[in-house]
C-alpha positions in Angstrom: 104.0 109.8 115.1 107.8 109.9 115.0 109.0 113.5 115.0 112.1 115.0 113.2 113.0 117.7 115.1 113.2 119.9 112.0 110.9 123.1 111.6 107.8 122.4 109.0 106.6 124.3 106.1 104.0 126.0 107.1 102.4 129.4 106.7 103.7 130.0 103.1 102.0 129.3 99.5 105.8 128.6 98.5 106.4 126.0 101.4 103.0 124.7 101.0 103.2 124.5 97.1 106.9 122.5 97.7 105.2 120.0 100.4 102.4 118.7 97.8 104.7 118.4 95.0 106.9 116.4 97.0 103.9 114.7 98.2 102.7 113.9 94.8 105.9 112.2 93.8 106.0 110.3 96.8 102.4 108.8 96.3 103.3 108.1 92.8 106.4 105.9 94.1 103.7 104.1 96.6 101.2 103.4 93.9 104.1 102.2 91.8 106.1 100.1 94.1 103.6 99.7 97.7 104.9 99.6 100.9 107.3 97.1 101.0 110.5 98.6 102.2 109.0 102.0 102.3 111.6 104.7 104.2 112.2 108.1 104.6 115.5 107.7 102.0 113.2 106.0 99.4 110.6 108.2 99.4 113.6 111.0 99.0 114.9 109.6 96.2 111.6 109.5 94.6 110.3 113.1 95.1 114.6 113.8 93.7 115.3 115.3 97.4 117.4 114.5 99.9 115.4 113.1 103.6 116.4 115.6 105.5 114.2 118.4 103.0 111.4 115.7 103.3 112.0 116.3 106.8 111.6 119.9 106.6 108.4 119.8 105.3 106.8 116.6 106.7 106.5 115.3 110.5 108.7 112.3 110.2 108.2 109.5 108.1 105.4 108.4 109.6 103.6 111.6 108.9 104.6 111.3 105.3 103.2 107.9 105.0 99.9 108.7 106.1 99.5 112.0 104.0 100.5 110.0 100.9 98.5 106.7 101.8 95.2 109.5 102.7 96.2 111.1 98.9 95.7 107.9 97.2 92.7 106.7 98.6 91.4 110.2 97.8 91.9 109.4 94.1 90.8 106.3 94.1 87.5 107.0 95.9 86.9 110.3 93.5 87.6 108.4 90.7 85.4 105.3 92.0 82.4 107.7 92.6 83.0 109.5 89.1 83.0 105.9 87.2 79.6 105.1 90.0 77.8 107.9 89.2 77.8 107.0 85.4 75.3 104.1 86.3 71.9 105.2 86.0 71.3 101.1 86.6 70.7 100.8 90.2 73.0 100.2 93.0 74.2 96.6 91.9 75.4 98.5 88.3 76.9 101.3 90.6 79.1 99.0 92.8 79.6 97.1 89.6 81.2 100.2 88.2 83.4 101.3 91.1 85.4 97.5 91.3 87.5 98.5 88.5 88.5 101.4 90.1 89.2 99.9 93.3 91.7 97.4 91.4 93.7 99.4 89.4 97.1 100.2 89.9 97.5 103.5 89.2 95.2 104.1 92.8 97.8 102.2 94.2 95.4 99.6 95.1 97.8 97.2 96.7 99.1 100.3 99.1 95.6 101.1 100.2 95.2 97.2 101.2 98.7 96.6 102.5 98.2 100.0 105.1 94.8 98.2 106.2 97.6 95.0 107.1 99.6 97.9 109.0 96.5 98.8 110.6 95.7 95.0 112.4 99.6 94.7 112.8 100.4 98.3 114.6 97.3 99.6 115.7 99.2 101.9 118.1 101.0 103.4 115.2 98.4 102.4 112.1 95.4 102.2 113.5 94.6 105.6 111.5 94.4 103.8 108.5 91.7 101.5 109.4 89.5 104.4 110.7 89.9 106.9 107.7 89.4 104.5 105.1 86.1 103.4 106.9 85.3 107.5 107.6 86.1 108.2 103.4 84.3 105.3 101.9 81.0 104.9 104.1 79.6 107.9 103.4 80.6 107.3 99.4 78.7 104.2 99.7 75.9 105.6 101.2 75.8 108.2 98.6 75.5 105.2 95.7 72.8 103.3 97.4 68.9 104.8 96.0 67.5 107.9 98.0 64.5 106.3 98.6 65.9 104.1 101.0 65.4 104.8 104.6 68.8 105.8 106.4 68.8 102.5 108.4 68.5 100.3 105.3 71.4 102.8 103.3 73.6 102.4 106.7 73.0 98.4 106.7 73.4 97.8 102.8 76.5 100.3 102.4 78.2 98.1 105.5 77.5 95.0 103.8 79.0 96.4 100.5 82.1 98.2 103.0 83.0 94.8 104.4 82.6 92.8 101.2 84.5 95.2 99.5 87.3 95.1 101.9 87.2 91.4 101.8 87.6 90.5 98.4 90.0 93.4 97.8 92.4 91.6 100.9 91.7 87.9 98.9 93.1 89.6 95.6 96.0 91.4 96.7 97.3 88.3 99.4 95.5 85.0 98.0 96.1 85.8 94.2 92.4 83.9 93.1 91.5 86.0 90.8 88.5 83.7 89.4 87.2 83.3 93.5 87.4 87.0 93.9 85.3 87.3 90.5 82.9 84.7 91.9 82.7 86.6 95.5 81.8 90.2 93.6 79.3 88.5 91.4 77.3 87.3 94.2 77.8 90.8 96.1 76.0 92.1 93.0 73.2 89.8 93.5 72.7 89.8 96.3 72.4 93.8 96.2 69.6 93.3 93.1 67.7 91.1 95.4 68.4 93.9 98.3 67.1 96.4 95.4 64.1 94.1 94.6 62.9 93.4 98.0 60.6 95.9 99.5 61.7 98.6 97.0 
């Protein structure tokens, strides 16, 4: 992480109040406008700041990134398992209902998959990014797939969705085929009511 040599925020409710509405304003700018260009002055003129109070209560820019980029995928993965947990249908219906979730802008979808990019391109720097999205939306998975399951079948089955997920989410945001992505989640969905159907 790059280090700014200014003091943090820390051990006040003030200072802490300031960081995460600062945060907040930044992570709406990411969700808005991704990661393209991203700096330490944009992200000040978002939050109405100048860099150096960013600096004051953040790490570096670095540090900012990854607490905004960790703030989204918190939302979206709340609001994914909110719109899940509506499905009463099975596992299929449950990943069914998370996709729109996953795809809309206001989670800053295109962020979360543009910081898995960073991830393969900097590991040294990004490689956080990879691991926390895999640490936040396993378990969610696992959590959607039925109880009766054993754990090894939940762990195989909520990989399978993980990866597939993660797939198709890349092929939207960098190959713009919206009707092969469609195709690709339709057959996910099958193939999890045959998964559901088999040995149940």
């Amino acid at each position: 992480m790059e280090s700014s040599g200014y003091r943090r925020s820390a051990g006040t409710a003030r200072g802490e109040a300031r960081r995460l509405e600062l945060l907040e304003k930044v992570v709406e700018d990411l969700a808005a406008n991704g990661l393209v260009d991203f700096s330490l002055r944009r992200a000040a003129r978002a939050a109405g700041t100048t860099h150096k109070v960013l600096l004051y209560h953040f790490e570096g820019v670095d540090d900012l990134l990854v607490q905004a980029v960790d703030r989204l995928r918190e939302r979206r993965i709340g609001s994914g398992l909110a719109a899940a947990a509506g499905s009463t249908s099975g596992l299929a219906a449950r990943v069914a209902a998370l996709w729109p979730v996953l795809t809309d802008p206001r989670f800053g979808h295109r962020v979360l998959e543009q910081s898995t990019g960073l991830a393969m391109y900097d590991p040294g720097r990004y490689a956080r990014f990879g691991r926390e999205a895999t640490a936040v939306y396993l378990p969610a998975l696992l959590s959607l797939c039925p109880s009766e399951w054993d754990d090894v079948r939940r762990a195989e089955v909520a990989e399978m969705v993980l990866a597939t997920l993660r797939g198709l989410l890349l092929d939207r945001v960098t190959g713009g085929d919206e009707e092969g992505v469609e195709a690709g989640l339709r057959a996910l969905l099958r193939a999890l009511e045959r998964e559901e159907g088999a040995g149940a």
